[in-house]
C-alpha positions in Angstrom: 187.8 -26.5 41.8 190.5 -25.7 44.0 193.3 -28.6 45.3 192.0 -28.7 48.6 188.6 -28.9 47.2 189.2 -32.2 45.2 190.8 -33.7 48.3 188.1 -33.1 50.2 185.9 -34.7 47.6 188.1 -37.7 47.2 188.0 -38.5 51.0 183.9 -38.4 50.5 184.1 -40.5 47.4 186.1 -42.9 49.8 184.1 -42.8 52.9 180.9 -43.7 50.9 182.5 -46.9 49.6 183.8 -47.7 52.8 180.9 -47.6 54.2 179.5 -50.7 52.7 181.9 -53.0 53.8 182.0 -52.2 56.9 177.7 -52.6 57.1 178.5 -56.2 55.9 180.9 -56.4 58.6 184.0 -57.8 56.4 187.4 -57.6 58.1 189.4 -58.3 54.4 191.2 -55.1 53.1 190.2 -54.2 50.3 192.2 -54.2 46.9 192.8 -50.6 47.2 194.0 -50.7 50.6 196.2 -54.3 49.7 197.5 -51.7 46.5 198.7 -49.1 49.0 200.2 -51.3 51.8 202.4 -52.9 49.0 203.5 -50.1 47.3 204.4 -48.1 51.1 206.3 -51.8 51.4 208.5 -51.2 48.1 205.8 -53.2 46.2 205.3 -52.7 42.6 204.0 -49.6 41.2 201.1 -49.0 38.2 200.9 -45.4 36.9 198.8 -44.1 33.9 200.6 -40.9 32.5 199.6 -38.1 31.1 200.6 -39.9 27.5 197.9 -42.2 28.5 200.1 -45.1 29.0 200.2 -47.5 31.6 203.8 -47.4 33.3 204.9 -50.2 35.5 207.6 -50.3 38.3 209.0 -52.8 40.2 209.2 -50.8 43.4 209.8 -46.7 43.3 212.0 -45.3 41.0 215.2 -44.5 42.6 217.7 -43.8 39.6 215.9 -41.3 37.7 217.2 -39.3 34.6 215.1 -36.1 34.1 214.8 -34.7 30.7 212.8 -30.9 31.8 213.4 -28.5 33.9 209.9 -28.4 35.8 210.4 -32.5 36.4 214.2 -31.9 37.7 212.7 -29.1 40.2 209.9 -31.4 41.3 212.1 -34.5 42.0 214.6 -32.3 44.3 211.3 -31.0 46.5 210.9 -34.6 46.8 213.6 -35.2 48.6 215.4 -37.2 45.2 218.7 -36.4 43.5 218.2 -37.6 39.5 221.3 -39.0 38.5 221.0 -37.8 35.5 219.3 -34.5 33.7 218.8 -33.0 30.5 221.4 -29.3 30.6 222.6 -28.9 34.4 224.1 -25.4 33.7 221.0 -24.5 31.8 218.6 -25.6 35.2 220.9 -23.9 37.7 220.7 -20.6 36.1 217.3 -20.8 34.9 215.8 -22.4 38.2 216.5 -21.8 41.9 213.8 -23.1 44.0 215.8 -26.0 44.6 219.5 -26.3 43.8 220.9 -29.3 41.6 224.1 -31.1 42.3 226.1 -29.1 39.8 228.5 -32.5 39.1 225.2 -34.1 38.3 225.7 -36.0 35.1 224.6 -34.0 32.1 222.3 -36.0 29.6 222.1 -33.3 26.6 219.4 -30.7 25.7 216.1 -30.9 27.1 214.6 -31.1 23.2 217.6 -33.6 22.2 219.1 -35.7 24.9 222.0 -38.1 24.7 220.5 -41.5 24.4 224.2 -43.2 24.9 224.5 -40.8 27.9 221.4 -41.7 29.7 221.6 -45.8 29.3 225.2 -45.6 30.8 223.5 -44.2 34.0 221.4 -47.5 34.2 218.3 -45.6 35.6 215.1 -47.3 36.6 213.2 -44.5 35.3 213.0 -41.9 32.7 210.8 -38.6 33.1 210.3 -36.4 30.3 207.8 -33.8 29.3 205.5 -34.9 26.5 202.5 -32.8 24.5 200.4 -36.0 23.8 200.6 -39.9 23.3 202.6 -39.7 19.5 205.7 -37.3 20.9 208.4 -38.0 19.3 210.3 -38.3 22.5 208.6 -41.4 23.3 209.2 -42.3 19.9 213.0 -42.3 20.3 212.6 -44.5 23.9 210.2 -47.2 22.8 213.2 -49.7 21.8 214.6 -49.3 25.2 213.8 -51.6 28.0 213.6 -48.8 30.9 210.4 -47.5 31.9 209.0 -43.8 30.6 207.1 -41.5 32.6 205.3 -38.6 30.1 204.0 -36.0 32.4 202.1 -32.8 30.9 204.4 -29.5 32.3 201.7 -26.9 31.3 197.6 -27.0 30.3 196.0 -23.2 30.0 192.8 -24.8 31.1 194.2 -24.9 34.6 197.6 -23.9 34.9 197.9 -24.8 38.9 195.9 -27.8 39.1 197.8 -29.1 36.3 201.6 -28.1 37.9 200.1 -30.1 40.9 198.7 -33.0 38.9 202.0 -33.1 37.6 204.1 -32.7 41.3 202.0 -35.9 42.5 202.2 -38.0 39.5 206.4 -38.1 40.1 206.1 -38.1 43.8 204.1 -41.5 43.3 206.6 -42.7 40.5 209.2 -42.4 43.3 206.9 -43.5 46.2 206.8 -39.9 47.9 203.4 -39.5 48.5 203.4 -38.3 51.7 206.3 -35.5 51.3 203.9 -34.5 48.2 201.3 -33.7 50.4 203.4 -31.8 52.7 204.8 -29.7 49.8 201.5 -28.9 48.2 200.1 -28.3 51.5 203.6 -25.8 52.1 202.0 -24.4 48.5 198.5 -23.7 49.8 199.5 -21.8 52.8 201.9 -19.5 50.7 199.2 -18.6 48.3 196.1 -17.7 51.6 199.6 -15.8 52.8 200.1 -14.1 49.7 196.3 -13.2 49.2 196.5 -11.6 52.7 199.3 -9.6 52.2 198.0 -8.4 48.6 194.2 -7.5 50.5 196.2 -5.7 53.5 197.9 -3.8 51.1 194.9 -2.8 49.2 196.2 -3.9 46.2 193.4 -6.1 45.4 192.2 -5.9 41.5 195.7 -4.1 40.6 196.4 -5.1 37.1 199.5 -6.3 35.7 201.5 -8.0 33.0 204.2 -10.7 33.2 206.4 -10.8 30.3 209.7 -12.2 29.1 211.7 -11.0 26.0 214.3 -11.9 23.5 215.9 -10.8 20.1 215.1 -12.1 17.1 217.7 -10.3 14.4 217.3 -6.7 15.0 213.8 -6.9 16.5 212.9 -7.3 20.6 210.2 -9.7 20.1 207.8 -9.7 23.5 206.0 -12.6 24.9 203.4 -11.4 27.6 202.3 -14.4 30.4 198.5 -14.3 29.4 195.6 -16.0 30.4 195.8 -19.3 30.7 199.4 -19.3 32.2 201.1 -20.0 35.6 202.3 -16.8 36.5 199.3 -15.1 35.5 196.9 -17.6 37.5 199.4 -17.0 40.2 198.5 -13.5 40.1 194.8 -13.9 39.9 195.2 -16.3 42.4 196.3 -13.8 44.7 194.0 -11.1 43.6 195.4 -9.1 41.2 193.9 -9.1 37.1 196.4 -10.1 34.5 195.1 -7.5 31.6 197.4 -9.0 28.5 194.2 -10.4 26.2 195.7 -11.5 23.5 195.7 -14.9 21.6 198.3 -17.4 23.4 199.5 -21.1 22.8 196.9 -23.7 24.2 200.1 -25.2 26.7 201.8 -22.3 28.2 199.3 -19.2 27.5 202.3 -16.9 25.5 201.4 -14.3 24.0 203.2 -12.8 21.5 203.9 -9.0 20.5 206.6 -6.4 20.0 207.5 -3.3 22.4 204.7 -1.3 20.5 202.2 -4.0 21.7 202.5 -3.3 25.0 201.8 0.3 24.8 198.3 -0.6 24.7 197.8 -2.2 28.2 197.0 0.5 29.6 198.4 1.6 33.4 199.3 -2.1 34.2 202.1 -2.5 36.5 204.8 -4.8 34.5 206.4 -7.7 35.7 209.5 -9.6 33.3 211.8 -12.0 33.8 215.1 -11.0 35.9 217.6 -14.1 34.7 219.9 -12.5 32.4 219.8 -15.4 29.5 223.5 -16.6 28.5 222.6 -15.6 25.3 222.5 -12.2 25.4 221.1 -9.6 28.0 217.4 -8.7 26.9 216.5 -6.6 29.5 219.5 -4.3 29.1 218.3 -4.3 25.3 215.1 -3.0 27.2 216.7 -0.6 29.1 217.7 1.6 25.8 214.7 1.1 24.1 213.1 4.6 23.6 209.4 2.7 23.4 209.8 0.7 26.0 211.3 3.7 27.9 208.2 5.7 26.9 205.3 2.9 28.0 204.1 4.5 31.4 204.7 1.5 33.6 208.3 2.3 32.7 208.4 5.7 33.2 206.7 5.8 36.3 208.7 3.1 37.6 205.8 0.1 37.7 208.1 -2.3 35.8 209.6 -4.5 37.9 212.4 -7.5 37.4 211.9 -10.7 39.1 214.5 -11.8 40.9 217.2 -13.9 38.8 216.6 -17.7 38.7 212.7 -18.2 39.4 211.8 -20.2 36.5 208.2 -19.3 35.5 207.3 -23.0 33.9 208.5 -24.6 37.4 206.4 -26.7 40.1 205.5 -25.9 43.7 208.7 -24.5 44.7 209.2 -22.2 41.8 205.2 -21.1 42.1 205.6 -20.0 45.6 208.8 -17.9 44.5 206.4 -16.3 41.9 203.9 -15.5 44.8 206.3 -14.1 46.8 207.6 -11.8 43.9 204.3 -10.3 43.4 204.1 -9.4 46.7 207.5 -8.0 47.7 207.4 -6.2 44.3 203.9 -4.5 45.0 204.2 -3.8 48.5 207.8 -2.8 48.4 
């Protein structure tokens, strides 16, 4: 079911129990509407998140310390400077859909922040990225007197719906509902452009691969974007067939493989990952590889970098970078 197709189902499930009341000709709002009118009045705010747990607010979250990257991304589209985040340098080389603040006070690693560093901020709210209610990041926060937000950053089952899910959850932690809606509908309009552009082009069905790659000792260890991930969905999305198969992680739909592995897809156009990592530059590793010279994506020139700082675990803004990758690449 698509985004605008839930909406559309909401606003039915609405109307019908509107209706109702207004047969029994009441003129009281109802508790929903009382619910809404306080929270767009700085009233408190009750969110369930995707731990499960109910997460109260006094009003919306205005301080907020942001622990991943797709959470930091998603509070900036909102219109919201954190004032606090987990690896500043890390985010503004990894992610430019929307540009952090590079004084912005640094709160650790994503996997390890600085507790002592975040409660000297004296936020009003904490997101993080969880993988279920017993994370041990939620584990490390329950002494603390400052309200959590868990949100899910990736679920193979539905990769977009879940970026989304994620997008609105924090735009009604920080009472930005309404520039949420704008955004996402900004979102749906770049993917019917992107479709377009892909059917003019009669590029419809081509298949492809998305991968990233790093070095693991002396070995360039491969990890193809299969199904069940947001840049491939992004592709399909848009028409094209993501053809990587093989077994990925039940969050982010990674595969992995070795430069041998992906001899075997066939004549799939190749797409990877075009931020050179501070660590070391993979894709000039690549570059000298006699196999991944010889794959015939490569040697007919199909491969094709991304440009540097779309981060392919992001929300809205990054996604519509993705989209318009796949098209300037293909149509190029």
């Amino acid at each position: 079911m698509t985004r605008t197709t839930r909406r559309l189902a909401g606003a039915l499930a609405s109307a019908f129990l509107v209706l109702p009341l207004a047969a029994c000709g009441t003129s009281e709002p109802s508790a929903a509407e009382a619910d809404a009118e306080e929270t767009a009045t700085g009233g408190p705010i009750t969110l369930t998140d995707a731990a499960g747990r109910t997460v109260e607010l006094p009003a919306a979250a205005q301080d907020v310390v942001v622990l991943e990257w797709q959470m930091v991304e998603d509070v900036l589209s909102l219109g919201v400077e954190p004032v606090g985040v987990a690896d500043v340098e890390g985010y503004n080389t990894w992610d430019s859909a929307e540009q952090l603040d590079p004084s912005t006070a640094d709160v650790g690693l994503r996997g390890e922040p600085n507790m002592q560093a975040i409660f000297e901020l004296d936020p009003d709210l904490i997101i993080t990225e969880v993988y279920g209610p017993d994370d041990a990041i939620l584990k490390r926060f329950e002494k603390y007197d400052v309200p959590v937000l868990a949100t899910l950053g990736a679920d193979t089952e539905d990769p977009v719906a879940q970026m989304e899910d994620t997008f609105t959850l924090i735009a009604q932690a920080l009472g930005k509902e309404e520039q949420a809606d704008q955004v996402l509908e900004e979102f749906d309009t770049a993917v019917q452009d992107a479709s377009q552009q892909i059917a003019d082009a009669g590029l419809e069905g081509t298949g492809f691969v998305f991968m990233d790659a790093y070095v693991q000792g002396s070995t360039l260890s491969v990890r193809p974007f299969g199904q069940g991930s947001l840049v491939g969905e992004l592709g399909e999305e848009i028409g094209l067939t993501n053809v990587w198969k093989g077994e990925v992680d039940p969050a982010y739909g990674l595969g992995q493989t070795d430069i041998e592995g992906m001899t075997k897809v066939g004549d799939a156009t190749f797409f990877y990952t075009g931020t050179t990592d501070p660590a070391g530059d993979v894709n000039a590793e690549l570059a000298k590889n006699k196999v991944w010279k010889s794959i015939p994506a490569v040697a007919e020139g199909r491969a094709e970098a991304f440009p540097e700082g779309i981060w392919t675990f992001g929300g809205p803004a990054s996604a519509t970078q993705v989209l318009d990758a796949f098209v300037t690449l293909l149509t190029a």
